[in-house]
Every structure is written in C-alpha cells, then in structure tokens.
C-alpha positions in Angstrom: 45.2 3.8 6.7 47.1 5.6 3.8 45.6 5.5 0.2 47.6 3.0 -1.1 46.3 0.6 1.7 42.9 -1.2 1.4 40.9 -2.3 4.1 38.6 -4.7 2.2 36.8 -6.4 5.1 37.7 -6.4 8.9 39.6 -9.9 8.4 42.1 -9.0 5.6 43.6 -6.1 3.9 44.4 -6.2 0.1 47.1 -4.1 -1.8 46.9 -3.8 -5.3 50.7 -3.6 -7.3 51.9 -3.3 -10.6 55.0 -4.4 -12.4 55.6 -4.1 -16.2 57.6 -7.6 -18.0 59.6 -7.3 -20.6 58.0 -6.5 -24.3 58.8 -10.2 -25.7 56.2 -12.7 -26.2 58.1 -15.4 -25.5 59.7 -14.6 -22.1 56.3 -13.1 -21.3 55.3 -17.0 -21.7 58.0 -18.6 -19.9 57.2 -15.8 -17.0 53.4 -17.0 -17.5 54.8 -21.2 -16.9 56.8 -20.2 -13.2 53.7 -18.5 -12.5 51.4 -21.6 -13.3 50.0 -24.0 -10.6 53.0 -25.8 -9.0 55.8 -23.4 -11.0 56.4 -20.9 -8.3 59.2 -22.4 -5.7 57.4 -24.2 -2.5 59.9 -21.7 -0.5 58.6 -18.4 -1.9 54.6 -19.5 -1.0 55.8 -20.5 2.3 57.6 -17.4 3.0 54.4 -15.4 1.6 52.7 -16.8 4.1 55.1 -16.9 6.7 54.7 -12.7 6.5 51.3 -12.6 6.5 50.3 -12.6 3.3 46.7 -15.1 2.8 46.1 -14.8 -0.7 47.6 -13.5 -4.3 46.7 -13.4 -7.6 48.5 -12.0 -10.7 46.7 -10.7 -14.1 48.3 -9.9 -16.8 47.9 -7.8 -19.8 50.2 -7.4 -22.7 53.5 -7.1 -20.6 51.5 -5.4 -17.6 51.0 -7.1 -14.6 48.4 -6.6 -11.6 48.2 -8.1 -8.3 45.6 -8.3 -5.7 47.6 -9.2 -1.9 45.6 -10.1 0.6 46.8 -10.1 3.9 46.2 -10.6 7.5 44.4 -7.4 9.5 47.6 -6.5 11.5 49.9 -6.4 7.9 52.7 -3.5 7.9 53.4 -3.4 4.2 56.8 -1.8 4.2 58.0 -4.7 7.4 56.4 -7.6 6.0 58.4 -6.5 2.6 61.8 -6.5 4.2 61.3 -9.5 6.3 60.1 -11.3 2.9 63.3 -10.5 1.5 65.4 -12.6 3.6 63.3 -15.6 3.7 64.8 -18.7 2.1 65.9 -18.7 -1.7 63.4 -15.2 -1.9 66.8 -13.1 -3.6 67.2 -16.5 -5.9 64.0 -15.7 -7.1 64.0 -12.4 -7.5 66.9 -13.0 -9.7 65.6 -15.7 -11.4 62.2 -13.8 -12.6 64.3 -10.1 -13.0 64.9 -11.3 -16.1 61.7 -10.9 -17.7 60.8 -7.9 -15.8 61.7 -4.4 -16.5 63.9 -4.3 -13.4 67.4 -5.4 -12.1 68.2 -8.7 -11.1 69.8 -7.1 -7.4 65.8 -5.5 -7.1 63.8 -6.8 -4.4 60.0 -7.9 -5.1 59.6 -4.6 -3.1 61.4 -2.6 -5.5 60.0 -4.2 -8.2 55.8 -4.6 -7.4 54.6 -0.4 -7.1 51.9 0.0 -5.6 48.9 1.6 -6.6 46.4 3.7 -5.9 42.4 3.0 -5.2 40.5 5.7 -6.9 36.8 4.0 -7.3 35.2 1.8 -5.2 31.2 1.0 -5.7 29.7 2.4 -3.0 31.8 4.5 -1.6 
C-alpha cells in the first residue's frame, strides 16, 4: 500500500482528493446544484460504480473541495481511473464541470482530483 492509498477496513479502501473551483461565488453555487441529490448525470454514478467505486462524498470550503472514495478491497486507483474515463458521457462531464474548476475542459477527473496524503490517523 503506498501512502496516498488508505486501507480503512478489510472491505473497502478510501482515497482522499482535492480539487480547487474557481474563485466566484456564483459558479461555486451552480457547481454546488450538479452536485446536489439527483444533479449529477445517472451515467457518471453508474460508471462510478461500474469501476469499483461504493461510496463518495464531496466537502467543500471556500473554492476547495475534498473527497472521501470509497472503493472495493481489490481497487487499482490509476486502472479504475482510466477505465472511468471512457465510460458513457464521463468526457461530457468532465467538460461540462471544467468550467468551474481550475482546470481544462480536455482534463480527465484523474487529472483534475490530486490526491492526498494521510499524515494523522487516531491510533496509529
């Protein structure tokens, strides 16, 4: 397991990432509505879980975001990733959200989502 991987419990792993949105409250609000219950594409949840990934959430604050991945025990990060990118309408929405992230609207959610580093866990 490298450092950016987290084994959280012997049935999932979870990754945390990080993207920054653009500086402007009111695209940071729109972002905020495709994120909301039932505003995200049915396609882009199916593929998520079609690659293994079980659960997401996304925090923000100011224009940073954070997400917790959850995914199943076997997960390869960097596979799952470039299979995710070819599932169905998955470059549409890439495209369609680059514009209020501090990216390129030819970036991949794998170019775009860093991930980060554990450095404290309780217990450990």
């Amino acid at each position: 397991m490298d450092h950016l991987e987290k084994q959280s419990s012997a049935h999932f792993k979870r990754y945390c990432k990080t993207l920054r949105l653009q500086n402007d409250a009111r695209l940071i609000n729109e972002y905020k509505k495709l994120h909301a219950a039932g505003g995200s594409w049915p396609e882009i949840t199916q593929g998520m879980r079609e690659v293994g990934i079980l659960d997401m959430e996304i925090y923000l604050l100011g224009d940073h975001l954070f997400m917790i991945m959850d995914t199943v025990p076997d997960f390869d990060h960097d596979s799952a990733m470039q299979l995710l990118a070819t599932k169905p309408r998955q470059a549409e929405w890439e495209a369609t959200v680059a514009r209020f992230q501090r990216t390129s609207a030819s970036a991949t959610a794998n170019e775009k989502w860093q991930l980060m580093e554990r450095i404290y866990k309780l217990g450990e």
